[in-house]
C-alpha positions in Angstrom: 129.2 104.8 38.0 127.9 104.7 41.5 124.5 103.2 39.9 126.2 100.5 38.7 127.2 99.9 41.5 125.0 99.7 43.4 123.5 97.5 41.3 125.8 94.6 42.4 125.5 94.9 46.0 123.1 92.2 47.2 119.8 93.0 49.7 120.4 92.5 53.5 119.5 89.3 55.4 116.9 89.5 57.3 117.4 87.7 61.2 115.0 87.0 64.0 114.9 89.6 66.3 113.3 86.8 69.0 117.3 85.3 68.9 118.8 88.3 70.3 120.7 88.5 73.7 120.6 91.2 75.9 124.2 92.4 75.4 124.3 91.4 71.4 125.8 93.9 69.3 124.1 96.4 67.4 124.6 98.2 64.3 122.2 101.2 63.4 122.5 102.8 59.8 121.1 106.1 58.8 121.5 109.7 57.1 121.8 111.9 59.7 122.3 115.3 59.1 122.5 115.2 55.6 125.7 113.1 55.8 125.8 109.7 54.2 126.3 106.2 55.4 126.3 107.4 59.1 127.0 104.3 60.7 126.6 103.8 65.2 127.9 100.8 67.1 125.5 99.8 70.8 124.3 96.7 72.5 121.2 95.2 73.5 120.0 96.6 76.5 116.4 95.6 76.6 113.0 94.9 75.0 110.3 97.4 75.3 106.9 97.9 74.6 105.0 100.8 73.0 103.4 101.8 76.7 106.6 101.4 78.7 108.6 103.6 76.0 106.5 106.5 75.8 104.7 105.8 72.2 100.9 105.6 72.6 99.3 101.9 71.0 97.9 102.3 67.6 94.1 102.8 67.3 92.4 99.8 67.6 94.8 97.5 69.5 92.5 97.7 72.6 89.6 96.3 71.2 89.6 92.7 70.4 87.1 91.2 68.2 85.2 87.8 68.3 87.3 87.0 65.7 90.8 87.2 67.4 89.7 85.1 70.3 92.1 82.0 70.3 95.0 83.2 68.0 98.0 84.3 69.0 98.2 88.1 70.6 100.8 90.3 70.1 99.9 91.8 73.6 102.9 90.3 75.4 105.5 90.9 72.6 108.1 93.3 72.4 107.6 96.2 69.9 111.2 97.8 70.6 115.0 96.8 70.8 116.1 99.4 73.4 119.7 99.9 72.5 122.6 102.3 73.6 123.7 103.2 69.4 124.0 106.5 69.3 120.9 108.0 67.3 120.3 111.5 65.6 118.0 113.0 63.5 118.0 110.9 60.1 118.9 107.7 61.6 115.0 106.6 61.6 113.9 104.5 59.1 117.6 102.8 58.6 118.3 99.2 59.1 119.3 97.8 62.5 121.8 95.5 62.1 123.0 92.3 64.2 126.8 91.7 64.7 126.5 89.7 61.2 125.0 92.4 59.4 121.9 91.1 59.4 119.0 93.5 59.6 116.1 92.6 63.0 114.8 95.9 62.8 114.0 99.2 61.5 115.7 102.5 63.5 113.3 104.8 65.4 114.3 107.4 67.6 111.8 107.6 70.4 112.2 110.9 72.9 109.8 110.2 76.0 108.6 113.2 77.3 110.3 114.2 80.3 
């Protein structure tokens, strides 16, 4: 029964992350716990970048080759949406929805050392 469905729900929209206000509504999705469907209701608070929150760059993004010279770097953008949603073990990996339900983002609880 719940296979079927499941079947007939349709995939989530994907949205621009880029369009989002500081302030904008955010919906995060997860399975914390063990329970299903949990579901945590923030806002916008800021854009951050792997330095700034904590989370060291991947290997490799210092170097930049000859052939990278010229295209766009991802340097300046923004690899987090720093919200106030409510997050607990489980919720990583879940969608992050905008007020329409549209996903701009993947949940990741990041814990910066104190």
């Amino acid at each position: 029964m719940f296979q079927e469905a499941a079947e007939l729900l349709p995939p989530l929209e994907l949205a621009d992350s880029d369009a989002l206000r500081t302030g904008s509504f955010l919906i995060a999705m997860g399975h914390t716990s063990g329970l299903r469907g949990a579901v945590s209701l923030g806002i916008l608070s800021g854009r951050g970048k792997a330095m700034t929150m904590g989370v060291p760059a991947a290997s490799g993004d210092e170097a930049q080759s000859e052939e990278k010279v010229g295209q766009e770097s991802t340097e300046d953008k923004p690899l987090y949406l720093v919200t106030d949603a409510a997050f607990a073990g489980g919720m990583s990996g879940g969608p992050l929805l905008d007020h329409a339900g549209r996903v701009v983002g993947i949940n990741t609880l990041v814990r910066p050392e104190l």
